[in-house]
ZAMAR-716830 format. One record per residue (C-alpha): x, y, z; residue number from 0. Coordinates in nm, 2 decimals. Layout:
<pts>
PT        x        y        z   num
PT        X        Y        Z   NUM
...
</pts>
This chain:
<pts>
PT        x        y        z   num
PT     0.00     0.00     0.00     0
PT     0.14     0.34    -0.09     1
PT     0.00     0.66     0.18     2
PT     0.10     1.02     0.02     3
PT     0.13     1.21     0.30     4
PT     0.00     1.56     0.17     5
PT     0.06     1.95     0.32     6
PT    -0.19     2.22     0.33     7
PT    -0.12     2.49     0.07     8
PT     0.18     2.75     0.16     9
PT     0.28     2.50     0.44    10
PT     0.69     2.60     0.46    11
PT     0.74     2.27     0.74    12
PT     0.61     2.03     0.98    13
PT     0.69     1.71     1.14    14
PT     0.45     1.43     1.17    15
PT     0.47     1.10     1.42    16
PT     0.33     0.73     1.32    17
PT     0.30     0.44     1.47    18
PT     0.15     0.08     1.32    19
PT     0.15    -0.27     1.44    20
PT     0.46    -0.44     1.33    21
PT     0.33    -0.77     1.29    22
PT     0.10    -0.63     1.07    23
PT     0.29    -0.43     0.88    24
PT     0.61    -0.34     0.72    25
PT     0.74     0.02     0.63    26
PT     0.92    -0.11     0.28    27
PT     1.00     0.30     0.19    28
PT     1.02     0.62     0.28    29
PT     1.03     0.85    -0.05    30
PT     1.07     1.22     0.06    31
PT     0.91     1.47    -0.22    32
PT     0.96     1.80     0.01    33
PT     1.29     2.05    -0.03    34
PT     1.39     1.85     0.29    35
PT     1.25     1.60     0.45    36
PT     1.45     1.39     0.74    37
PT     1.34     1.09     0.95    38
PT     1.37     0.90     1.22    39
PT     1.20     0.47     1.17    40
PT     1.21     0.24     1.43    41
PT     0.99    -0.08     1.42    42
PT     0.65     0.02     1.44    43
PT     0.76     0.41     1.47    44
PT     0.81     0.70     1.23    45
PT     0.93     1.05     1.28    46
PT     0.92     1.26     1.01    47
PT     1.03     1.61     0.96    48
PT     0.97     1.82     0.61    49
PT     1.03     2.17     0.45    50
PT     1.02     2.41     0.19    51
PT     1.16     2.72     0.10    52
PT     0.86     2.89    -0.04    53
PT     0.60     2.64     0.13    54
PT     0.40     2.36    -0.05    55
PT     0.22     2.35    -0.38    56
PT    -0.21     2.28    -0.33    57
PT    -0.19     1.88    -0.27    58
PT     0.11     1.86    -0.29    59
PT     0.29     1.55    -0.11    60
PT     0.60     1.60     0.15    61
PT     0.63     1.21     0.13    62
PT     0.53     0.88     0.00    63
PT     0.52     0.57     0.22    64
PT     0.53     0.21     0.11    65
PT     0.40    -0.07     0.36    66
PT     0.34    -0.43     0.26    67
PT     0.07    -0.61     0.50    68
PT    -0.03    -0.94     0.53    69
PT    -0.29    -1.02     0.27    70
PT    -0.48    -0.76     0.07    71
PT    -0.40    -0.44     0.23    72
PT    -0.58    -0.08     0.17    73
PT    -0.59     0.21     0.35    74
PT    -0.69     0.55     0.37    75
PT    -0.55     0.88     0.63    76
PT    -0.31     1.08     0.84    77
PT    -0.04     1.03     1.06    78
PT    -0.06     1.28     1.39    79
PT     0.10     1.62     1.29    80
PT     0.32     1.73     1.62    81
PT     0.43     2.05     1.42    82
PT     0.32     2.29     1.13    83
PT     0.50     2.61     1.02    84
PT     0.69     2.62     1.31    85
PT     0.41     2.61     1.53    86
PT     0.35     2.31     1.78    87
PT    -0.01     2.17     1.70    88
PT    -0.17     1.90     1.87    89
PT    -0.33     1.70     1.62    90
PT    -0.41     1.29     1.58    91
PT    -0.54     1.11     1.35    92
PT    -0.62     0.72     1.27    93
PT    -0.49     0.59     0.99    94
PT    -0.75     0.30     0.89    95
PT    -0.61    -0.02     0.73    96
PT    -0.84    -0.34     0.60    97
PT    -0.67    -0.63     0.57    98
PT    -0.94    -0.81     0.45    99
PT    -1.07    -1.12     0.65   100
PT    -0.82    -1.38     0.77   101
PT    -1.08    -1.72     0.81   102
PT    -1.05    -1.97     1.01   103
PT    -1.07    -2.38     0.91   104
PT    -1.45    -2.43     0.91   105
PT    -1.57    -2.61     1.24   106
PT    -1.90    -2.78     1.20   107
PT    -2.15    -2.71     1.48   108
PT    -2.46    -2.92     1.37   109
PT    -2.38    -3.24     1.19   110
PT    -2.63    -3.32     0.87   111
PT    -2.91    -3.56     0.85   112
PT    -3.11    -3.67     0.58   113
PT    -3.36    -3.45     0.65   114
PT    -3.22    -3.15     0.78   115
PT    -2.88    -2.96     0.66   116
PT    -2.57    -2.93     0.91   117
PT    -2.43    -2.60     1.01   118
PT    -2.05    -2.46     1.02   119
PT    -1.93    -2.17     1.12   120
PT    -1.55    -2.02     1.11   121
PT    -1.39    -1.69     1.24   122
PT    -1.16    -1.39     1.16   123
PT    -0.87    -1.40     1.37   124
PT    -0.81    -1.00     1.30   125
PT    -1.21    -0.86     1.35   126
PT    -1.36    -1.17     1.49   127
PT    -1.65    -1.13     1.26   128
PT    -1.85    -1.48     1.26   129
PT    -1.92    -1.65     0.95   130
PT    -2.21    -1.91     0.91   131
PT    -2.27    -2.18     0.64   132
PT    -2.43    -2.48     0.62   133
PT    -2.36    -2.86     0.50   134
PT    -2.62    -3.05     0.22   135
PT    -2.84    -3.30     0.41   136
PT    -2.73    -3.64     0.40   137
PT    -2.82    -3.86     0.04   138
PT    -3.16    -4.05     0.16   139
PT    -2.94    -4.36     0.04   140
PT    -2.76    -4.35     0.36   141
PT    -3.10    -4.35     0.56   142
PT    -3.11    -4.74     0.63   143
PT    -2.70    -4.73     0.77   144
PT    -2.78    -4.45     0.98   145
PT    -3.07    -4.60     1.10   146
PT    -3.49    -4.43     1.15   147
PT    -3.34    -4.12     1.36   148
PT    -3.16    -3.95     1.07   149
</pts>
């Protein structure tokens, strides 16, 4: 996933703080696109400081990040900005990343008959969102070795 982090128009300098989940994710790049920009990365950390001369273009971007995730990974936001123009601000923000679901082997919970169908159900280990599905009743050929009660 690729984040532009973007200035507000005639911005001259600010530095910005993120953190993210390691295990989650990786920081694979840091591409600066400001006059100067200067950083500090430790796992799961990044401390970044930008500038320009003549402060920044409309939407234009002080920096490009590059994560790789686990699985399909998209995401949308802001680091916290610590400092604008010169100016300490205090300002957070959430950067929101989806993964996509991470499933579970199914488990079944109701086993099938021949009349009725079986259930299963399995789980995302990142949202713990339940999902619920069901097994085809038994063939009525498998009535008599199963005996009256299926």
């Amino acid at each position: 996933m690729t984040l532009p982090l973007t200035a507000a128009p005639g911005q001259t300098n600010g530095v910005i703080e993120l953190t993210y989940d390691p295990a989650l994710l990786t920081l694979e790049r840091i591409q600066g696109q400001a006059e100067v920009v200067s950083y500090q990365h430790h796992d799961g950390s990044l401390k970044l400081g930008y500038a320009w001369a003549a402060g920044a273009a409309e939407g234009a971007a002080y920096a490009t990040l590059t994560f790789r995730g686990q699985g399909p990974l998209h995401g949308r936001g802001d680091p916290g900005e610590l400092e604008r123009n010169d100016q300490t601000v205090d300002q957070t923000a959430t950067l929101t990343l989806d993964f996509g679901h991470l499933w579970s082997d199914w488990t079944v919970t109701k086993e099938p008959t021949c009349t009725e169908p079986g259930e299963q159900t399995r789980t995302c280990s990142r949202c713990g969102e339940v999902e619920y599905g069901s097994h085809r009743r038994l063939p009525l050929s498998q009535r008599s070795l199963l005996g009256p009660e299926h």
